[in-house]
FIDOKOL-598793 format. One record per atom (N, C-alpha, C, CB): residue number from 1; x, y, z; residue in three letters; atom name; chain. Coordinates in steps of 0.02 Angstrom, whole numbers. Glycine has a CB too. Example, Ala and Ser with C-alpha at 12.3 -4.5 7.8 and 13.67 -1.06 7.14 Angstrom:
<sites>
<site 1,<660,-284,390>,"ala","N","A">
<site 1,<615,-225,390>,"ala","CA","A">
<site 1,<660,-165,390>,"ala","C","A">
<site 1,<565,-224,452>,"ala","CB","A">
<site 2,<642,-112,354>,"ser","N","A">
<site 2,<684,-53,357>,"ser","CA","A">
<site 2,<645,2,394>,"ser","C","A">
<site 2,<704,-30,286>,"ser","CB","A">
</sites>
This chain:
<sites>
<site 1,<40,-59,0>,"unk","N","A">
<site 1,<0,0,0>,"unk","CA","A">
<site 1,<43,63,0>,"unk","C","A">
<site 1,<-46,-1,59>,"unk","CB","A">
<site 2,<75,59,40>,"unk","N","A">
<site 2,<152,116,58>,"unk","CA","A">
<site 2,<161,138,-39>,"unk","C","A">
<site 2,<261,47,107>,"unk","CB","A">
<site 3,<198,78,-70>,"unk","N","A">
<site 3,<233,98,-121>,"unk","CA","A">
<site 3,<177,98,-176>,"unk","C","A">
<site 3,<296,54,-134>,"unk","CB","A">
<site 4,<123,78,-177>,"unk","N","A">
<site 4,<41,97,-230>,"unk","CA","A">
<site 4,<25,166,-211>,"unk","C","A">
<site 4,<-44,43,-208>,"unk","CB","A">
<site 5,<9,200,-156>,"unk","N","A">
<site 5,<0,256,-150>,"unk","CA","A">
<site 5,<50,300,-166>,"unk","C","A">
<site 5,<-19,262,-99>,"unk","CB","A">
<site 6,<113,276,-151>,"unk","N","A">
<site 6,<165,321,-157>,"unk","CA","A">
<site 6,<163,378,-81>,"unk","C","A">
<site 6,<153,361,-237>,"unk","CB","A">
<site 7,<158,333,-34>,"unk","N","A">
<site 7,<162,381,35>,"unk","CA","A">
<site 7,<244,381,32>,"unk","C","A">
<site 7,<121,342,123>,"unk","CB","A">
<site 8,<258,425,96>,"unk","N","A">
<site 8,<326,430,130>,"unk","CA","A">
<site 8,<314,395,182>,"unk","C","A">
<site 8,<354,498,147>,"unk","CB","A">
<site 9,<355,358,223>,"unk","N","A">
<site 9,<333,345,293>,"unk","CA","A">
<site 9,<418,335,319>,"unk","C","A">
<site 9,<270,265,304>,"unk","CB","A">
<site 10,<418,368,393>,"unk","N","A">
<site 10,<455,350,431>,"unk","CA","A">
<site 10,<457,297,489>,"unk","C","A">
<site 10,<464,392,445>,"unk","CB","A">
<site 11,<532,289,508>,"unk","N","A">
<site 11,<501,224,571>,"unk","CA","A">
<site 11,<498,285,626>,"unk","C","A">
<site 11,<571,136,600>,"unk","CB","A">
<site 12,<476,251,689>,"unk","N","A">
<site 12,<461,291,744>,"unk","CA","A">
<site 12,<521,276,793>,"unk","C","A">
<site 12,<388,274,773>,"unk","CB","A">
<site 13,<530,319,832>,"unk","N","A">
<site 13,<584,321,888>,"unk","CA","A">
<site 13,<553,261,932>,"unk","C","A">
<site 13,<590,404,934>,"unk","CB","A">
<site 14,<605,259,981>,"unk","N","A">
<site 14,<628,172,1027>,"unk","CA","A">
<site 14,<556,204,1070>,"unk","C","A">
<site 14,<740,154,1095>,"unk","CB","A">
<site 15,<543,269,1102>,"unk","N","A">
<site 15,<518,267,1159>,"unk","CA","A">
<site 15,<458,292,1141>,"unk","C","A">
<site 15,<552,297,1210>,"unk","CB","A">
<site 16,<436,325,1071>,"unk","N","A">
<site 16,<367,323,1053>,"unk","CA","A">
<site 16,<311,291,1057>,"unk","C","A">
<site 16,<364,325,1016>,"unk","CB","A">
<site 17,<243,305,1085>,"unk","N","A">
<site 17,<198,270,1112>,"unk","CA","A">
<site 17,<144,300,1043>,"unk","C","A">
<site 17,<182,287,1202>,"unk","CB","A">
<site 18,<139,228,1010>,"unk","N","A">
<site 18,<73,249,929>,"unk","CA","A">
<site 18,<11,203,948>,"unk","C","A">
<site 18,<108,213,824>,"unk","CB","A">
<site 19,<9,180,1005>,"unk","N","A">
<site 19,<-50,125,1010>,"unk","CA","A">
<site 19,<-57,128,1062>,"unk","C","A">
<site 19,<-47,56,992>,"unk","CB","A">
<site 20,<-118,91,1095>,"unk","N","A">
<site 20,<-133,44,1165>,"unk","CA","A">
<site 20,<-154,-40,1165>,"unk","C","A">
<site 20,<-201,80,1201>,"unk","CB","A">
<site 21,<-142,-60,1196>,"unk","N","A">
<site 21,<-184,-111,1182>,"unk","CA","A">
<site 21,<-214,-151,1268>,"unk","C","A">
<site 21,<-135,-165,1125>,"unk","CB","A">
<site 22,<-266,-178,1248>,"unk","N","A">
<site 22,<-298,-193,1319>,"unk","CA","A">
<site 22,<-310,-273,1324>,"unk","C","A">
<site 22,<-376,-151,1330>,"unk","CB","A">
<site 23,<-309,-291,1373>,"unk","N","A">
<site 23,<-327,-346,1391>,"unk","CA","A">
<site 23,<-386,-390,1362>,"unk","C","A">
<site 23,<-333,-335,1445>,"unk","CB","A">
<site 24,<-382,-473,1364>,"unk","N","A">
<site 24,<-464,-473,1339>,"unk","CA","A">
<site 24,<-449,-488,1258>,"unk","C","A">
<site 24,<-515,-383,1355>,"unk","CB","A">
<site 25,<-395,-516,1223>,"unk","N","A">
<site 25,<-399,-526,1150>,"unk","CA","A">
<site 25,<-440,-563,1134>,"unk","C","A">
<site 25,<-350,-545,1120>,"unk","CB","A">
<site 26,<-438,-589,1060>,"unk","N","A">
<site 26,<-470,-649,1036>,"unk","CA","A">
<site 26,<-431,-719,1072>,"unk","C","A">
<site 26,<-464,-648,950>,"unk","CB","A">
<site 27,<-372,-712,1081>,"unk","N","A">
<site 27,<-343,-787,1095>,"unk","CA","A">
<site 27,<-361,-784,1180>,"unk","C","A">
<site 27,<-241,-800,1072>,"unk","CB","A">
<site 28,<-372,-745,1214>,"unk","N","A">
<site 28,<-380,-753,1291>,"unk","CA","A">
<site 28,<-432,-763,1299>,"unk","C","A">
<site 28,<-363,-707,1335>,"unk","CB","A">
<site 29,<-499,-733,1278>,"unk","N","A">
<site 29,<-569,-776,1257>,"unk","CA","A">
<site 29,<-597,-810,1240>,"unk","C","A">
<site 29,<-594,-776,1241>,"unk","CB","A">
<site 30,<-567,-849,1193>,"unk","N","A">
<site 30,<-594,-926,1146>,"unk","CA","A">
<site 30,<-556,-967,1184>,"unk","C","A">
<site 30,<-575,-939,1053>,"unk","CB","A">
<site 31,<-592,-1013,1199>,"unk","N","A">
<site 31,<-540,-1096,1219>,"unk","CA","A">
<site 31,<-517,-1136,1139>,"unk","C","A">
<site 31,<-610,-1176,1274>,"unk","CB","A">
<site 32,<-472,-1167,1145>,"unk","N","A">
<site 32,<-437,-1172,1093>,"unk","CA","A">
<site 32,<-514,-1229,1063>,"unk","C","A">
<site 32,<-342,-1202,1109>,"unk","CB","A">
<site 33,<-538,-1271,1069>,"unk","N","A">
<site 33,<-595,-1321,1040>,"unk","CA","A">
<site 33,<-633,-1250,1018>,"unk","C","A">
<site 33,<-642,-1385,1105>,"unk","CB","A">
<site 34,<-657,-1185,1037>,"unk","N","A">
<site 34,<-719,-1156,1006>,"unk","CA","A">
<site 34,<-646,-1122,956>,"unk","C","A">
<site 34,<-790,-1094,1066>,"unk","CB","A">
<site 35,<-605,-1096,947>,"unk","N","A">
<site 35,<-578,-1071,895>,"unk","CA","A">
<site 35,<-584,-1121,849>,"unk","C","A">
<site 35,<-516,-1048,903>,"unk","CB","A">
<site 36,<-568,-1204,852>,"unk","N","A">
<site 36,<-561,-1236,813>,"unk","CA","A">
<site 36,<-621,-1248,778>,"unk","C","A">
<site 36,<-531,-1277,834>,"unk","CB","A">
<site 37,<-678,-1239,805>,"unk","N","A">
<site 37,<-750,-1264,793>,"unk","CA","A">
<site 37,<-747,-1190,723>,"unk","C","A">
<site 37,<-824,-1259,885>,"unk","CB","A">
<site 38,<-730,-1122,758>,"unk","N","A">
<site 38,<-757,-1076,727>,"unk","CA","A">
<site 38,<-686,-1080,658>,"unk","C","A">
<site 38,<-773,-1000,783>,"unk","CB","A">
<site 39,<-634,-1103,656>,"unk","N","A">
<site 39,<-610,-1088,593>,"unk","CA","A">
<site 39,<-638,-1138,537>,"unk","C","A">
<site 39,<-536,-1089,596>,"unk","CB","A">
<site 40,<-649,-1209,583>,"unk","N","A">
<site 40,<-671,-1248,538>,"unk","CA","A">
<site 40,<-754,-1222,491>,"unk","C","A">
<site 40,<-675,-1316,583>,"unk","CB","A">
<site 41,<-797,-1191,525>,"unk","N","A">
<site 41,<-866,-1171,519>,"unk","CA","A">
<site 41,<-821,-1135,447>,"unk","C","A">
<site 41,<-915,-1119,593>,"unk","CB","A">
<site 42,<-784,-1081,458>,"unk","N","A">
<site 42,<-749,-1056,410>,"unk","CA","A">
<site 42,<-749,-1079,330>,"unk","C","A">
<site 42,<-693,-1061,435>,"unk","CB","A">
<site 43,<-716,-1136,363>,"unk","N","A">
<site 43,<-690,-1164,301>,"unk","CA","A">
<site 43,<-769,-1198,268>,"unk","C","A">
<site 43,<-618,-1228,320>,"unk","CB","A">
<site 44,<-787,-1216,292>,"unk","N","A">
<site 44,<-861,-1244,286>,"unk","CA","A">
<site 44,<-902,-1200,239>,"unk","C","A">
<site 44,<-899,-1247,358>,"unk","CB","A">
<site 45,<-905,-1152,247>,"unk","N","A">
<site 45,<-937,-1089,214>,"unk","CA","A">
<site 45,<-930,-1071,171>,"unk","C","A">
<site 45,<-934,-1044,231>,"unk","CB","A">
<site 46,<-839,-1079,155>,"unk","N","A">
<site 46,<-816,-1051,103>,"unk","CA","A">
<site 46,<-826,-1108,56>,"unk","C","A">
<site 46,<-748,-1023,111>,"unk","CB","A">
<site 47,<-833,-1161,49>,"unk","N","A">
<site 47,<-837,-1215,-1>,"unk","CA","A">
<site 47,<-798,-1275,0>,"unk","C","A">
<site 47,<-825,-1191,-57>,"unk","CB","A">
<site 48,<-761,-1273,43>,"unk","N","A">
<site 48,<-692,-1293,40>,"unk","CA","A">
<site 48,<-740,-1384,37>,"unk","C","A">
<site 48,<-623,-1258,124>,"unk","CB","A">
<site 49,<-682,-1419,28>,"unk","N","A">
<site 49,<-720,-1494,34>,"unk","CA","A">
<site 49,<-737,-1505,92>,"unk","C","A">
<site 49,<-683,-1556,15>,"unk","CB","A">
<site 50,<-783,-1565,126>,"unk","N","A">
<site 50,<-782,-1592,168>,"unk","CA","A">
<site 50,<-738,-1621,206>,"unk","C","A">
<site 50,<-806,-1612,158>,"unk","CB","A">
<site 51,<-716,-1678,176>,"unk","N","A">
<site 51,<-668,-1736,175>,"unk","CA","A">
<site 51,<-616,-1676,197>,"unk","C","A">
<site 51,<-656,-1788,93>,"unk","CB","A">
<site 52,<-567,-1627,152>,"unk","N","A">
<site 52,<-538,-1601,181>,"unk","CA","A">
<site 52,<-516,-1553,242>,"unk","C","A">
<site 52,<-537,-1600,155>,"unk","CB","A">
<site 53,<-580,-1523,254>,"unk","N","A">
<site 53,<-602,-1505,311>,"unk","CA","A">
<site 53,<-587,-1523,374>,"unk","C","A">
<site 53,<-648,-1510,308>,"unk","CB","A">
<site 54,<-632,-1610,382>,"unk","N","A">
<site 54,<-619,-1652,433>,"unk","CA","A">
<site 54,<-558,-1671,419>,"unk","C","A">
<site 54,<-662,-1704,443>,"unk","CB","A">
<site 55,<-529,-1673,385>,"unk","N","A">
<site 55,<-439,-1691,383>,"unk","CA","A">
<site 55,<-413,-1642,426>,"unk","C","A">
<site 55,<-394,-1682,301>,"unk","CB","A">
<site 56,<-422,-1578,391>,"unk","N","A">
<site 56,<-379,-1540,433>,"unk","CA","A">
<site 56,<-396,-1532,509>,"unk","C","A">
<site 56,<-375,-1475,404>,"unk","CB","A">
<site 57,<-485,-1547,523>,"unk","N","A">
<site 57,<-491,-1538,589>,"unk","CA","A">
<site 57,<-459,-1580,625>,"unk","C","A">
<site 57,<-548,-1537,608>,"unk","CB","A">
<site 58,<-467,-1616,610>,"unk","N","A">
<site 58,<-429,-1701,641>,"unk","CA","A">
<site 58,<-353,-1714,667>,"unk","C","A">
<site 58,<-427,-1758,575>,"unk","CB","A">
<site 59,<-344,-1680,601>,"unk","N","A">
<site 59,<-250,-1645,625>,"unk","CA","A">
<site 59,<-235,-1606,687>,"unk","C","A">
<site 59,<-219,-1581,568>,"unk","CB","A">
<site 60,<-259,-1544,659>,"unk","N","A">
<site 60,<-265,-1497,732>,"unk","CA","A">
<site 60,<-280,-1515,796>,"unk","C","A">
<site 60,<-311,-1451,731>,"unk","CB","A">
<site 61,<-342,-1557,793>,"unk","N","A">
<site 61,<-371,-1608,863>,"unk","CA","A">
<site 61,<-311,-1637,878>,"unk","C","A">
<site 61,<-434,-1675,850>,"unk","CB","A">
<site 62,<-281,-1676,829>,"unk","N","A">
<site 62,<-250,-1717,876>,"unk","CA","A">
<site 62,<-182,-1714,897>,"unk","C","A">
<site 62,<-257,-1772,859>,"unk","CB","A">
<site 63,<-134,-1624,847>,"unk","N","A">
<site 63,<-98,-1604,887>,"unk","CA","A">
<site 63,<-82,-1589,939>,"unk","C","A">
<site 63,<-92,-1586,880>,"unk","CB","A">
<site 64,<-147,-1549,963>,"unk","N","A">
<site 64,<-174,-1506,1014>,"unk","CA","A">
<site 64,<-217,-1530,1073>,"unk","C","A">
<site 64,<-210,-1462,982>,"unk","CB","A">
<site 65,<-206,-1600,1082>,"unk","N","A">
<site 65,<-250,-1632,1124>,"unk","CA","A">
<site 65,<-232,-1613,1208>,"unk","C","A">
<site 65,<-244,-1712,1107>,"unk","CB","A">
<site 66,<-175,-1589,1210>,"unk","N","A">
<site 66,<-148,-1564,1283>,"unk","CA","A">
<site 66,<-192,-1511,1296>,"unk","C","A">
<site 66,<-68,-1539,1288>,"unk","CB","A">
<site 67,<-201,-1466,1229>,"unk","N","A">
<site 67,<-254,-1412,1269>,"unk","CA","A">
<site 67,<-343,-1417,1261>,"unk","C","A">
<site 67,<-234,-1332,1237>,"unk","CB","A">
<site 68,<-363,-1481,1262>,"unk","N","A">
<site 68,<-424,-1486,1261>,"unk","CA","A">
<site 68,<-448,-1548,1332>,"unk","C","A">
<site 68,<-441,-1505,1180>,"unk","CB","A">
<site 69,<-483,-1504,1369>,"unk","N","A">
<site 69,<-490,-1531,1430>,"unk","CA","A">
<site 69,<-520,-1589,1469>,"unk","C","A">
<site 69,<-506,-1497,1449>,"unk","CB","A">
<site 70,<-565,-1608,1418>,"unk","N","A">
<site 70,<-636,-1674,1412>,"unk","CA","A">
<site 70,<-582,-1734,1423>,"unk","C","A">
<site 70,<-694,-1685,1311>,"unk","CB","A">
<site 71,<-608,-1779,1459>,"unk","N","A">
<site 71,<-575,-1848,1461>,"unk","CA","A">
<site 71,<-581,-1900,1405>,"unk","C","A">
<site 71,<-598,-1880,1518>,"unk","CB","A">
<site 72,<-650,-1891,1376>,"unk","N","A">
<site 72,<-670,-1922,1308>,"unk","CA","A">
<site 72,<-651,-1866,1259>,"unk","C","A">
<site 72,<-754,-1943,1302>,"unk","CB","A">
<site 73,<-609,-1882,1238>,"unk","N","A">
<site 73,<-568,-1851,1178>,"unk","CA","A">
<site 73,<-600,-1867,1102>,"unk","C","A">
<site 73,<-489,-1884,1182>,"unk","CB","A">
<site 74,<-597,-1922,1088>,"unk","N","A">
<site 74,<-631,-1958,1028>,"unk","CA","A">
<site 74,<-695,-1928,1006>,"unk","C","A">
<site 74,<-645,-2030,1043>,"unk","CB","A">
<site 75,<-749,-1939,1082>,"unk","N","A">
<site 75,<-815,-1909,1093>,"unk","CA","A">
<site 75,<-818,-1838,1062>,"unk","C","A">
<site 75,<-831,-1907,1170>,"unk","CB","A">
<site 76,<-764,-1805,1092>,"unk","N","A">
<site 76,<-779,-1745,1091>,"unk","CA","A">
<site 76,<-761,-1701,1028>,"unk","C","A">
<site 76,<-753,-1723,1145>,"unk","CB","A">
<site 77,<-709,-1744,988>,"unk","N","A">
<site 77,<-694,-1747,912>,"unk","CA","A">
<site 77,<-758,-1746,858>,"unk","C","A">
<site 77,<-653,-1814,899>,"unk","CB","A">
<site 78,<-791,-1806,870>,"unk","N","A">
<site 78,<-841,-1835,825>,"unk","CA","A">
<site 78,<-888,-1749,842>,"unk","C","A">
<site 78,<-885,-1932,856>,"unk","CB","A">
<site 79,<-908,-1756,896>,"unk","N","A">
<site 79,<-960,-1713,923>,"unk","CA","A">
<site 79,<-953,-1649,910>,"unk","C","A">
<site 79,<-967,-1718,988>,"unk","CB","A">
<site 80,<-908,-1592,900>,"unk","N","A">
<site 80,<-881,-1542,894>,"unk","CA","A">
<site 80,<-888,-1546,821>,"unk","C","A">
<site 80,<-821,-1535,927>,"unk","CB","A">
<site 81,<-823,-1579,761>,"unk","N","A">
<site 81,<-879,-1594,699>,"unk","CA","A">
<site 81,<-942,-1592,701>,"unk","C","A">
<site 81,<-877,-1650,674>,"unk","CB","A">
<site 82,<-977,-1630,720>,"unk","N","A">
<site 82,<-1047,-1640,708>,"unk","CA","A">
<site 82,<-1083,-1545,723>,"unk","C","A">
<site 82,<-1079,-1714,775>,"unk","CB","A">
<site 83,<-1066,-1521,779>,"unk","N","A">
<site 83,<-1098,-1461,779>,"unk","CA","A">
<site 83,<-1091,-1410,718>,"unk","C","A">
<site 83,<-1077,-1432,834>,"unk","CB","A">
<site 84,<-1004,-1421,708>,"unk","N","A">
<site 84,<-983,-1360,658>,"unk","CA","A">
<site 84,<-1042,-1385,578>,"unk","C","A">
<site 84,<-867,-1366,638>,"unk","CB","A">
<site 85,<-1050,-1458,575>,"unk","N","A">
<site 85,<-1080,-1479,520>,"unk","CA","A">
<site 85,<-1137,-1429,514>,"unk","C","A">
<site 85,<-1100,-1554,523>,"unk","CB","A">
<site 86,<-1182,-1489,572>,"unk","N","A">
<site 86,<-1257,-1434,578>,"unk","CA","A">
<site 86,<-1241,-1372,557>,"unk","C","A">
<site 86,<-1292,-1418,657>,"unk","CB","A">
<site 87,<-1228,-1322,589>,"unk","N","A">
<site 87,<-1198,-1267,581>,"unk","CA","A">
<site 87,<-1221,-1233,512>,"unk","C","A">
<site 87,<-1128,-1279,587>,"unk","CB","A">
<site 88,<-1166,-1267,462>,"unk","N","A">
<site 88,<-1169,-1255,404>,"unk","CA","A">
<site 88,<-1236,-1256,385>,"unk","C","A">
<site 88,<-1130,-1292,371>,"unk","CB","A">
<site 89,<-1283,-1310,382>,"unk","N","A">
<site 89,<-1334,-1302,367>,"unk","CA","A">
<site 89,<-1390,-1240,370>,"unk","C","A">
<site 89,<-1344,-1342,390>,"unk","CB","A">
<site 90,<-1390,-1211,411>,"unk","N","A">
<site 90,<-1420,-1181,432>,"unk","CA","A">
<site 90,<-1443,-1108,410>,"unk","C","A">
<site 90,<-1399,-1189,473>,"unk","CB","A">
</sites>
């Protein structure tokens, strides 16, 4: 955008303050299973395949199984798909 517009831009000094930012992001609010539910819904929407979809969910699940808290893991795989599915429908 810089070099399409043809702006000037400088960098800013070490101790310059150009922002805030507050507590409360997207990653400190979602538990990692509803981000996963909501990127997959994502992909769902956009067209993407099925089959590939649940591939990739499946992946992620089962990288990430340290941060998902349910003792039935499997359960909670199938089941979580199944919502984002419905979902789509709708």
């Amino acid at each position: 955008m810089i070099i399409k517009e043809k702006m000037s831009g400088i960098s800013t000094k070490k101790n310059e303050i150009i922002g805030f930012f507050k507590s409360g992001s997207y990653s400190s609010t979602f538990s990692y299973l509803d981000h996963l539910k909501e990127e997959t819904l994502i992909r769902v929407d956009n067209k993407q395949n099925l089959f590939f979809v649940f591939l990739v969910f499946f992946i992620h699940f089962s990288k990430n199984m340290k941060k998902i808290s349910n003792h039935n893991k499997i359960q909670t795989l199938l089941k979580s798909f199944k919502e984002v599915y419905k979902k789509r429908n709708i």
